[in-house]
MDTraj code that builds the backbone (N, CA, C; nanometers):
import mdtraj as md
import numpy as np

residues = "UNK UNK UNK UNK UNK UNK UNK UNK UNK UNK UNK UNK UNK UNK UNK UNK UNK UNK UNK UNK UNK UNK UNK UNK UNK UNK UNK UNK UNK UNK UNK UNK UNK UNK UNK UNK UNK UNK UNK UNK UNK UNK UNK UNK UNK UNK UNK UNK UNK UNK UNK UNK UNK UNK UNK UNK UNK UNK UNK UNK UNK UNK UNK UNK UNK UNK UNK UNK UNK UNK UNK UNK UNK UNK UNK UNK UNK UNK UNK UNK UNK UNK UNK UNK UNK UNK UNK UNK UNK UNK UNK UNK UNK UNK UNK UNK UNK UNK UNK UNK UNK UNK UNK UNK UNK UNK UNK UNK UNK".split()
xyz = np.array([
    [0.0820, -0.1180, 0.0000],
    [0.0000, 0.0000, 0.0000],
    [0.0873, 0.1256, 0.0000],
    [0.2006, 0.1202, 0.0634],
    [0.2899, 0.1950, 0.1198],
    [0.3475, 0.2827, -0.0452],
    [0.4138, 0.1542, -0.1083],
    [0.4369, 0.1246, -0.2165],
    [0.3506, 0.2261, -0.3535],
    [0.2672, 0.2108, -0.3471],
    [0.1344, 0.2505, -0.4434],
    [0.1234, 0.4018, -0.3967],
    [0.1445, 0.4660, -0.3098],
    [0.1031, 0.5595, -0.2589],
    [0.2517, 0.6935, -0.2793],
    [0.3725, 0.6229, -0.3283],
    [0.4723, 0.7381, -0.3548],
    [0.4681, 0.8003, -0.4504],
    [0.3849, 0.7775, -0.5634],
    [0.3290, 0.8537, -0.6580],
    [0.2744, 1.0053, -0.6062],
    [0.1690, 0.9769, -0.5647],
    [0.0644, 1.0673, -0.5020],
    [0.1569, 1.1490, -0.3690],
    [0.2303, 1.0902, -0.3117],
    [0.2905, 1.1560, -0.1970],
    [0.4223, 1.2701, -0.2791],
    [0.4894, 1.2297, -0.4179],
    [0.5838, 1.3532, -0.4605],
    [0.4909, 1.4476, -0.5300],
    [0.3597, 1.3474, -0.6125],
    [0.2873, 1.4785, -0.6504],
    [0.2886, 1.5675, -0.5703],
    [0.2021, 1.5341, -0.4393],
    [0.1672, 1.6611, -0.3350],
    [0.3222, 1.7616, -0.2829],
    [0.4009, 1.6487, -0.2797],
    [0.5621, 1.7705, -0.2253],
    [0.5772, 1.8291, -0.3140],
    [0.5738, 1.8127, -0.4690],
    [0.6114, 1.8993, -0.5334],
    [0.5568, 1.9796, -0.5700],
    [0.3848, 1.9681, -0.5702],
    [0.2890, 2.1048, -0.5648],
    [0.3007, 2.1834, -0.4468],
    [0.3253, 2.1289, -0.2975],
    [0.3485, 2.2375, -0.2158],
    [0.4624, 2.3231, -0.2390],
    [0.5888, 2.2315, -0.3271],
    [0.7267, 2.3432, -0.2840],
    [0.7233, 2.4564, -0.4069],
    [0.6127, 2.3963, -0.5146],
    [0.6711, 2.5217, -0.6222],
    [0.5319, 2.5739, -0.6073],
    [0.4004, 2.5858, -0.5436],
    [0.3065, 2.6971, -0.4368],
    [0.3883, 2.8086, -0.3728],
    [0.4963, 2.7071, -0.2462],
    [0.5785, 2.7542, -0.1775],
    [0.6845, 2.8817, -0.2554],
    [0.7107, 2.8364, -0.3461],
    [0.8387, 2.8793, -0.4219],
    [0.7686, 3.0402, -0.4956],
    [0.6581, 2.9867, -0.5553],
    [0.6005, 3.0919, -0.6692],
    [0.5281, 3.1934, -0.5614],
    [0.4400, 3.1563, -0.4491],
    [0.4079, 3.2148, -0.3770],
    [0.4821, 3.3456, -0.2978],
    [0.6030, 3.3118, -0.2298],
    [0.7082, 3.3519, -0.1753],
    [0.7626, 3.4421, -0.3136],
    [0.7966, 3.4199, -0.3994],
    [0.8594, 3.5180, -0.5322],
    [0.7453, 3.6278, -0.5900],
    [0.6156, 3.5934, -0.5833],
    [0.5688, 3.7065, -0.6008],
    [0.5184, 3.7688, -0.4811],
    [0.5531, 3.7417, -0.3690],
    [0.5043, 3.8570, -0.2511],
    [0.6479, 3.9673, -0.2297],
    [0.7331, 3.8508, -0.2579],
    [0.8520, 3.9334, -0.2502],
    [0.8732, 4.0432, -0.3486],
    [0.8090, 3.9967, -0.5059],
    [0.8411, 4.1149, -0.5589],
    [0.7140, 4.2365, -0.5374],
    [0.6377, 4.1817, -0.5111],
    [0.4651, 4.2837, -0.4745],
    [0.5641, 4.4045, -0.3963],
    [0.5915, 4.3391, -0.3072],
    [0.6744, 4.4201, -0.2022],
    [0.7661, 4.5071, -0.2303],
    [0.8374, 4.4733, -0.3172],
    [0.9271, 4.6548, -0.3740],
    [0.8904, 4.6446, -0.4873],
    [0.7925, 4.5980, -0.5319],
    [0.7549, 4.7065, -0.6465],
    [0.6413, 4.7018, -0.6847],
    [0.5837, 4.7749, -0.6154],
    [0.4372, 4.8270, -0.5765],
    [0.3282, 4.8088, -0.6635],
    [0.4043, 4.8558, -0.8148],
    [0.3082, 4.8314, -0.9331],
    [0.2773, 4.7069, -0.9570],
    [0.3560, 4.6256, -0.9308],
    [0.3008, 4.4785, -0.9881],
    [0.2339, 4.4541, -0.8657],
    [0.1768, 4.4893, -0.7683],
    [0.0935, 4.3655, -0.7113],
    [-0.0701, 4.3879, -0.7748],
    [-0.1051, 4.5183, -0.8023],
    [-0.2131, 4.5001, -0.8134],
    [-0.2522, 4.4042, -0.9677],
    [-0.1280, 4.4278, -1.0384],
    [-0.1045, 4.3132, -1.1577],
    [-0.1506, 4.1733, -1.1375],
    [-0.0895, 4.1142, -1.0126],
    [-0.0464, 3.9474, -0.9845],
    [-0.1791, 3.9533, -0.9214],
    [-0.2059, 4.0303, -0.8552],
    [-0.3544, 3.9997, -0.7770],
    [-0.5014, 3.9789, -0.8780],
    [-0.4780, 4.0953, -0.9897],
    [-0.6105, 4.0344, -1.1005],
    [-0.5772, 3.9241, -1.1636],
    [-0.4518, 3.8916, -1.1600],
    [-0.4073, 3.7377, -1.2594],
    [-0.4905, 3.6551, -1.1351],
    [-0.4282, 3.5940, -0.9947],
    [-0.4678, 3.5484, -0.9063],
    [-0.6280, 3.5207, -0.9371],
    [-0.7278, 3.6588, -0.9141],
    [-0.8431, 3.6585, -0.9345],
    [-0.9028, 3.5793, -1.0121],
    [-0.8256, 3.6049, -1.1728],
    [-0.9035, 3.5278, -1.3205],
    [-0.8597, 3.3947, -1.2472],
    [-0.7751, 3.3398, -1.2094],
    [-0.7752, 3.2259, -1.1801],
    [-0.8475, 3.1391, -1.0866],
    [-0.8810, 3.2417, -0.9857],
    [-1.0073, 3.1465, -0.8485],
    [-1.1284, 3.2080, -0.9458],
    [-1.1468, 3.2604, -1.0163],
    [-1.2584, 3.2608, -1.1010],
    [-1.3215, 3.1274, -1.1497],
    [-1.2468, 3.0230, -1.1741],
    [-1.2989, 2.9319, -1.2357],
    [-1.2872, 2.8316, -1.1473],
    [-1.3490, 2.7174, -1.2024],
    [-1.3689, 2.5966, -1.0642],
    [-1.2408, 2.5270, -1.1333],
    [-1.1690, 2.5391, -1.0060],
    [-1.0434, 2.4494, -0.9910],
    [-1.0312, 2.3405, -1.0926],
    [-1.1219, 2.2116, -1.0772],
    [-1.1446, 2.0968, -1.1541],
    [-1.1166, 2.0948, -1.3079],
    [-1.2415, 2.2071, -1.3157],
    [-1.1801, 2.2454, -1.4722],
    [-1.0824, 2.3259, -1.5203],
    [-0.9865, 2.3822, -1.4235],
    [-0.9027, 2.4330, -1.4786],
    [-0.7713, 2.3508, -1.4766],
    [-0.7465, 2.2571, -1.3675],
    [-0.6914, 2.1433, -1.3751],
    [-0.7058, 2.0478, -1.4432],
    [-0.8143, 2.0155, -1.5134],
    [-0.8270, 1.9645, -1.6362],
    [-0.7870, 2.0400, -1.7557],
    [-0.8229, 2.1367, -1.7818],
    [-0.7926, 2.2471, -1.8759],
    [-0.6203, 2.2314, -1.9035],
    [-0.5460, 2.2215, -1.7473],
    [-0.3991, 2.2488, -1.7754],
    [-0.3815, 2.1329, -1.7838],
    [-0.4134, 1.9838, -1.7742],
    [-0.3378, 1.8674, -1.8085],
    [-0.3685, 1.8671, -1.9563],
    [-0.4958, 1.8549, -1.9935],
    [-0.4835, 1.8836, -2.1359],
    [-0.4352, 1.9396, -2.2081],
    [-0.4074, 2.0590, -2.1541],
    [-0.3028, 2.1414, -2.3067],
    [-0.1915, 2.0703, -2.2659],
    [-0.1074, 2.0489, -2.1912],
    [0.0060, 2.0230, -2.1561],
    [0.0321, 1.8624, -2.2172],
    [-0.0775, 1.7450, -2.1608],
    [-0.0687, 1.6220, -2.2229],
    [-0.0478, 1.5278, -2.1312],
    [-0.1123, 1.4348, -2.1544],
    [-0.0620, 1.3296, -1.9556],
    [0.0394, 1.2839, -1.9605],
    [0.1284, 1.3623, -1.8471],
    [0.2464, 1.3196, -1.7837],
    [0.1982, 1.3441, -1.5895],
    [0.2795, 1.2614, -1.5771],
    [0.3285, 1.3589, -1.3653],
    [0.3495, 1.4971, -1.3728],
    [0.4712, 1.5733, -1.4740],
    [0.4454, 1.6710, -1.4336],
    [0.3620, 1.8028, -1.4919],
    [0.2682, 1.7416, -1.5763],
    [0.1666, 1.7957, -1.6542],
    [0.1013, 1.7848, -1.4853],
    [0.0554, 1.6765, -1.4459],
    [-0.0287, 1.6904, -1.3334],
    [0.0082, 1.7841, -1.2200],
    [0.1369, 1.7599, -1.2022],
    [0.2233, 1.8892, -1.0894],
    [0.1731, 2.0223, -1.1329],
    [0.1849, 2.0443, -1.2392],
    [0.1731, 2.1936, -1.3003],
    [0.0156, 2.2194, -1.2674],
    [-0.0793, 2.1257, -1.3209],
    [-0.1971, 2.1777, -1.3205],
    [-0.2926, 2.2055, -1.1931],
    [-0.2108, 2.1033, -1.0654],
    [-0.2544, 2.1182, -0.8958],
    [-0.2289, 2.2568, -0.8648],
    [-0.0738, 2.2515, -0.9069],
    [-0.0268, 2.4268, -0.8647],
    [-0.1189, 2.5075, -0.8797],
    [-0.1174, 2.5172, -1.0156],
    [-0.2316, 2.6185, -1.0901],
    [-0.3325, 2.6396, -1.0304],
    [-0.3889, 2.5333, -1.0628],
    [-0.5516, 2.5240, -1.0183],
    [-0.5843, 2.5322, -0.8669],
    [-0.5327, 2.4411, -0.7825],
    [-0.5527, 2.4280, -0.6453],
    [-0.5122, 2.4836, -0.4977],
    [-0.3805, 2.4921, -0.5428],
    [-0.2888, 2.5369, -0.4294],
    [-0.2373, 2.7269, -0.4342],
    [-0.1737, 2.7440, -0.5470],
    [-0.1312, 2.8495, -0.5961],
    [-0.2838, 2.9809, -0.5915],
    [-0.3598, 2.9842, -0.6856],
    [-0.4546, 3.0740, -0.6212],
    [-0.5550, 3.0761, -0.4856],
    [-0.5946, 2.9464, -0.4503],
    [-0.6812, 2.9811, -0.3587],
    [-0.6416, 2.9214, -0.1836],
    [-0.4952, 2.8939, -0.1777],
    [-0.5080, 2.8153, 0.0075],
    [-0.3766, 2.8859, -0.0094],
    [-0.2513, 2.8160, -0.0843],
    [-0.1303, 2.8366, 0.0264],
    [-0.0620, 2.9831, -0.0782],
    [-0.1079, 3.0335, -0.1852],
    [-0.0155, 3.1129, -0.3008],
    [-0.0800, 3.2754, -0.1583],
    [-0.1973, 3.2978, -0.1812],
    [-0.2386, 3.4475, -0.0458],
    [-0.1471, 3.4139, 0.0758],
    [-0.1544, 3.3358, 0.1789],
    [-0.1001, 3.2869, 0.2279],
    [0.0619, 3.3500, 0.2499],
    [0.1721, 3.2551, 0.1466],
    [0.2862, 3.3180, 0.1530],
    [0.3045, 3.4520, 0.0731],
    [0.1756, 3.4925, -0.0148],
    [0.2309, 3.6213, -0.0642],
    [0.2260, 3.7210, 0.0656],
    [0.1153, 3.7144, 0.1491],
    [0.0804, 3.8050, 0.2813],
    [0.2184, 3.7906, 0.3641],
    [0.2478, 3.6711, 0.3704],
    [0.3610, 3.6868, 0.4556],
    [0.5163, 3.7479, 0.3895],
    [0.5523, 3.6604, 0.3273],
    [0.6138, 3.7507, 0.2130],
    [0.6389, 3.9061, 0.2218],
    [0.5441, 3.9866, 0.1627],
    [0.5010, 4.1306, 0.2016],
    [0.5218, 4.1844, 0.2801],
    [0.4862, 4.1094, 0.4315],
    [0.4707, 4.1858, 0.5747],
    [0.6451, 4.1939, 0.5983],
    [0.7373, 4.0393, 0.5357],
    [0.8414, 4.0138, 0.6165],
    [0.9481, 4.1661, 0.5001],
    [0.9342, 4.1626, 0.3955],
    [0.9783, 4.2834, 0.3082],
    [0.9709, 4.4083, 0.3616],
    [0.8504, 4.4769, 0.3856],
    [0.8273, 4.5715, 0.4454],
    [0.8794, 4.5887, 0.5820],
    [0.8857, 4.5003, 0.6442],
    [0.9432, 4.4949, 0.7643],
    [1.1218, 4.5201, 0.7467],
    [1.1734, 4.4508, 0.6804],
    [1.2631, 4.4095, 0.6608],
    [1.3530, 4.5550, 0.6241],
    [1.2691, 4.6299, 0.5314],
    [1.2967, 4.7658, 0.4412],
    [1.2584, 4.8985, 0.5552],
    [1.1826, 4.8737, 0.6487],
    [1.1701, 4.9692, 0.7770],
    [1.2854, 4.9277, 0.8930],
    [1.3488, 4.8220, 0.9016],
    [1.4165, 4.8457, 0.9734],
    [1.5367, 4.8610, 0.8978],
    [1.5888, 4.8352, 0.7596],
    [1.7139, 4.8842, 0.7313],
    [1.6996, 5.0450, 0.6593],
    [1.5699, 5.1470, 0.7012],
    [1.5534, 5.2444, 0.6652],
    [1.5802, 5.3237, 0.8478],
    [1.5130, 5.2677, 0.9093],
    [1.5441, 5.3239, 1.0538],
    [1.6991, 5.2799, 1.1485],
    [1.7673, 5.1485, 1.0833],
    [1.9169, 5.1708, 1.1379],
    [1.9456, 5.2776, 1.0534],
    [1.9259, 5.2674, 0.9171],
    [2.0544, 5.3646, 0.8272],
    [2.0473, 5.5399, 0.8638],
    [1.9129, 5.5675, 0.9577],
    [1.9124, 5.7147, 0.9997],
    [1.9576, 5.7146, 1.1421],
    [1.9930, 5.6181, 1.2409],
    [2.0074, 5.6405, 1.3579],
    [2.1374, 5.6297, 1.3857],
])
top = md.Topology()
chain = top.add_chain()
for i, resn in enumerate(residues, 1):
    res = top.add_residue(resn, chain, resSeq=i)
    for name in ("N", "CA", "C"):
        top.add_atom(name, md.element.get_by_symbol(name[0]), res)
traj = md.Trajectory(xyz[None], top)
């Protein structure tokens, strides 16, 4: 059973780390540079616009059945716009801004 199940167990690691990955890269850039977030955020939008299912279908199909046709299309569809992509972009953001106030308040004191 154990066996049968490592399929499904790298799918899921590898949709969390490149969620993780893409998530984290665009909060970071939201964060100094102001103009693109409201950019990434209507992309975000068109994307929880549609029901997951079919858009995960949508992306294995163009792409073609493979594993990482399927990796790509979880991201997309599941993880990336609507649970963990807000998520690390919020944090992301807060840790930037933070990050840019305190090397703005050592560099005057």
């Amino acid at each position: 059973m154990l066996y049968g199940a490592r399929v499904s167990l790298w799918i899921g690691f590898v949709v969390a780390l490149l969620s993780g990955f893409f998530g984290a890269t665009f909060g970071i850039l939201a964060a100094q540079f102001r103009r693109l977030d409201p950019f990434v955020m209507r992309v975000m939008d068109a994307l929880m616009s549609f029901p997951a299912i079919l858009l995960a279908l949508g992306v294995t199909a163009a792409l073609g059945p493979r594993m990482e046709s399927v990796m790509v299309a979880l991201t997309v569809a599941y993880d990336a716009p609507k649970r963990l992509y807000p998520c690390i972009r919020r944090l992301a953001v807060r840790m930037t801004a933070r990050a840019g106030a305190s090397l703005i308040s050592n560099s005057a004191a």
